[in-house]
Structures are given as structure tokens and as C-alpha cells.
N, C-alpha and C positions, 0 to 999 in steps of 0.2 A: 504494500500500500504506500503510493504516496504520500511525503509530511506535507502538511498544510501547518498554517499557522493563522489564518485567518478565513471566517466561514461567514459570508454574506446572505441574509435569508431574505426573502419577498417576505412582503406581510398580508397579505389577502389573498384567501383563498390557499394558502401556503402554513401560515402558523393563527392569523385570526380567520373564523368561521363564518365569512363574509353573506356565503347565503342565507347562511340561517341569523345570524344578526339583522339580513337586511329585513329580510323575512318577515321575521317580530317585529321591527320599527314600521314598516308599509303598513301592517295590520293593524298598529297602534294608531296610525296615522288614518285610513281608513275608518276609523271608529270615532276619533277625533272630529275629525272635519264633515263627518256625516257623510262621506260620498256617493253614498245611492242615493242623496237628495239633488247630487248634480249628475245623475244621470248614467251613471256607474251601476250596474246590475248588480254587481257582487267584487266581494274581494278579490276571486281569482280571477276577474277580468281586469281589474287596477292591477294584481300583480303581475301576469302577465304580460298586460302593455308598457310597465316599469323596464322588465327586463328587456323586451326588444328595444325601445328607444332608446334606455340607455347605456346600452353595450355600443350602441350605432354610434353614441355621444361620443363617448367613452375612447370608441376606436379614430373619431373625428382627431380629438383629442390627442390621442397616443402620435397623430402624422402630421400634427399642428395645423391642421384646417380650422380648426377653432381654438378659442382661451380658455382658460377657466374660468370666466365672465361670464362668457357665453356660453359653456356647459350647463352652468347653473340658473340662467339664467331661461335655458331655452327649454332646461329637462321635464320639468311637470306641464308645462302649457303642454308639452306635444302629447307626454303620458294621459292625460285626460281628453284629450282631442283622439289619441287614439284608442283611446276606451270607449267613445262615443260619449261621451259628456261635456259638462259644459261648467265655468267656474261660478259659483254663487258668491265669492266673499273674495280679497285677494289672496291668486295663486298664491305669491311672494313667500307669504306663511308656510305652503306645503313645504318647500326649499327649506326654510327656516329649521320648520321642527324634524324634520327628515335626517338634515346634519344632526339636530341634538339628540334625537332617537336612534340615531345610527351611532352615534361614535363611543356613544353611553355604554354600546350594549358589551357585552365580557363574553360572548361564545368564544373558546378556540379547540383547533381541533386536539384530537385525542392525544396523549401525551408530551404535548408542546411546551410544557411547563417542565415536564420532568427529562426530556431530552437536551434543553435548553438549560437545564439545571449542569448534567452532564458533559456537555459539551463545553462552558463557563470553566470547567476544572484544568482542560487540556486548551484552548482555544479560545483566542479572541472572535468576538461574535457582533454582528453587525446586520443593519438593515439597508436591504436596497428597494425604496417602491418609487412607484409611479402615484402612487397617491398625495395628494395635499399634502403641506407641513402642519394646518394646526388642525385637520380631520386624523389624520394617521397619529401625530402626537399624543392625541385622545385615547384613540381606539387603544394606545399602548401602554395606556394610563388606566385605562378602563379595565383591562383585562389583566391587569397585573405585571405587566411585560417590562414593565419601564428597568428595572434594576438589571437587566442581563446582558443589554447590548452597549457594546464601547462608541460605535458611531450611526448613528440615524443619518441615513443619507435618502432626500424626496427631490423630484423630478422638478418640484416647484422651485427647490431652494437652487440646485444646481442651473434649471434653464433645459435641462436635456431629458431625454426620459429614452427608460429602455422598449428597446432592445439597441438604440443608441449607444456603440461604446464609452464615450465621452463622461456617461454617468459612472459609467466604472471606473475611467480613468482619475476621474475627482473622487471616489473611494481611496485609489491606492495611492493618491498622490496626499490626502489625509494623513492616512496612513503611510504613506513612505514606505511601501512594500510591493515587491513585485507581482507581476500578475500569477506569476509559477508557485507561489506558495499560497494561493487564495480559492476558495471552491464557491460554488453557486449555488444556492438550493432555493429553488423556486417550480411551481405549477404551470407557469405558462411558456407554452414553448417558444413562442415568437420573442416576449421579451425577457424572461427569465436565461433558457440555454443558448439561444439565438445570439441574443445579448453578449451573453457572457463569451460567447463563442468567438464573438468580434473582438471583445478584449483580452481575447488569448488566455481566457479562465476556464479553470475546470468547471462542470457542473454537476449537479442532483437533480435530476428530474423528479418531483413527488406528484406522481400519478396516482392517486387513487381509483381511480375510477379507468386507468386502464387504456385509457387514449390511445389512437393509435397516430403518430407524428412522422413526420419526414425526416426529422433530424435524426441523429446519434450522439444521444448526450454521454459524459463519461460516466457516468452511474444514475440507473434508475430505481425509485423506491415506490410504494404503495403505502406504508405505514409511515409515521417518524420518526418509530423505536429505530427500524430498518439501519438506522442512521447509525445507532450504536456496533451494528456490523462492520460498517464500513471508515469509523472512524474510532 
């Protein structure tokens, strides 16, 4: 096995439990704001519309066709327009409580805490996302996370976002360490291994669900004990 000496994680969808956090906040939010009174049939048609429009956002976002301005700014009018409804009160609010119900929430997945525990003993440990600085600062606050990693690194604060090497490169230039002793552990393949791929970083694909990808990353896992095998 390769030494590593530093191990960069994604944060959504990777060590917090992004669907199922958002999950609970939409249905909090739903119940909230009354939306079968704006024309919304049911919850699963608000969730639903949630996810297609804003992964479309999302992915806008990720190729800089849009800001986080205009992410935010565009993502519930369209979710309610494409739910077939219509707004009774200002949208603005859905935005609003949507970050505070989402970043509050403390899902993560199974053993994340106690691999993270592990991993702290032998290796410096770090984050790389693409999400916001003070929505992702939250979530790592919310869930306990905050005391484990030596550097939070977000797309916002840098300017770049992965699968962009440039974001890794201002990781290791942080850190003052080369790309040969740094590993990747993330879910998505495009900016997670893709990513890392460009910065000449090894990676961890954490596949649960078995995907099946174009790439070849250099270690795949399903679990995140998994991880204890291989480091």
C-alpha cells in the first residue's frame, strides 16, 4: 500500500447524508408554507421537482453558466412552477428556510464519525467541496464534524470548483504537500476522481450504490469502514 499522508474527503453525499437531510428539510418546508395551498398536490410532487431542477442548477453551477446568486435565487420559483403551482406569499422565504433546515440537519452516513475518528490517528484529514462556505460550515457544525479536519477547503472561497484541478492545487499549496502523498475520497465521479485525476491525486471512489463509471479510480469502496482496509 501506498503512504499517504494526507486524505481529502467531499462532504455531501460522501460523509454528510445529503438526501436524507434534504429530505426532512423539503418536508419541513412543505408543511411550513402550506404548499398544496399553492397548488402543489402533494409532497412527492414538491420533492420530486426539487431534485430535477436543482441538480440542473447545480450542474449550471458546477460549469459557471451561473453564480450562486442566481442559483439561489432562481431554484424555488422554477421548483414550484415545475410542480404546477403557483406562489401565494414571497418565494424568497422558501430559499431562506430551506438553507436553515438544511444545514441544521446532522444525518451522516454510517460510520463516518468513527472512520474519521481512525483515520485522525494516522493522517491529516481534510475537506474538498463544491458547496458554499457558510452552508457547508454549518452542515459540519451540525453534525458534529467540525473537530476532525485540519483544512476546509469550498469552491466559493477558492473561485474554482471540482473536478477543476486548481481547487486541489490550492489544497496542496495550503498544505505544502505534494500531490503523490494525498488521496481523494469522494462519491462523484466527475468531480470527486475526475478531479483528482487532473491533479495527479490518488482517489477513493465511495460507491454505494454500485454505479457503474467510465473512469478507473485507484480504489473503490461501498462502505466507509472499507477504508480501514485500505489505509
Amino acid at each position: 500500500m501506498k503512504t499517504y499522508q494526507h486524505l481529502f474527503f467531499d462532504l455531501d453525499h460522501t460523509l454528510w447524508d445529503y438526501d436524507r437531510n434534504v429530505k426532512e428539510s423539503l418536508a419541513e418546508l412543505y408543511t411550513k408554507h402550506r404548499l398544496e395551498d399553492w397548488g402543489i398536490p402533494s409532497f412527492e410532487k414538491f420533492f420530486d421537482s426539487f431534485y430535477e431542477v436543482n441538480f440542473k442548477l447545480w450542474d449550471q453551477y458546477n460549469v459557471g453558466k451561473i453564480d450562486k446568486y442566481h442559483l439561489r435565487k432562481e431554484r424555488f420559483p422554477q421548483i414550484i412552477a415545475h410542480a404546477g403551482g403557483q406562489s401565494h406569499s414571497p418565494i424568497g422565504e422558501l430559499e431562506e428556510d430551506f438553507l436553515h433546515f438544511t444545514s441544521s440537519k446532522s444525518h451522516l452516513f454510517p460510520y463516518s464519525k468513527e472512520i474519521l475518528s481512525y483515520l485522525k490517528k494516522k493522517y491529516k484529514v481534510h475537506v474538498i467541496t463544491n458547496g458554499f462556505e457558510e452552508s457547508q460550515q454549518k452542515k459540519i457544525k451540525s453534525s458534529g464534524l467540525q473537530g476532525y479536519f485540519d483544512l476546509i477547503v469550498t469552491s466559493e472561497t477558492t473561485g474554482f470548483r471540482k473536478p477543476d484541478p486548481r481547487i486541489f492545487q490550492y489544497a496542496l499549496d495550503q498544505l505544502e504537500a505534494e500531490a503523490s502523498v494525498c488521496l481523494m475520497i469522494g462519491d462523484n465521479s466527475n468531480s470527486d476522481i475526475l478531479g483528482a485525476q487532473r491533479a495527479s491525486i490518488d482517489q477513493v471512489f465511495f460507491n454505494p450504490s454500485e454505479k457503474k463509471i467510465d473512469l478507473i479510480p485507484t480504489y473503490e469502496i461501498r462502505h466507509l469502514q472499507e477504508l480501514e482496509l485500505l489505509l
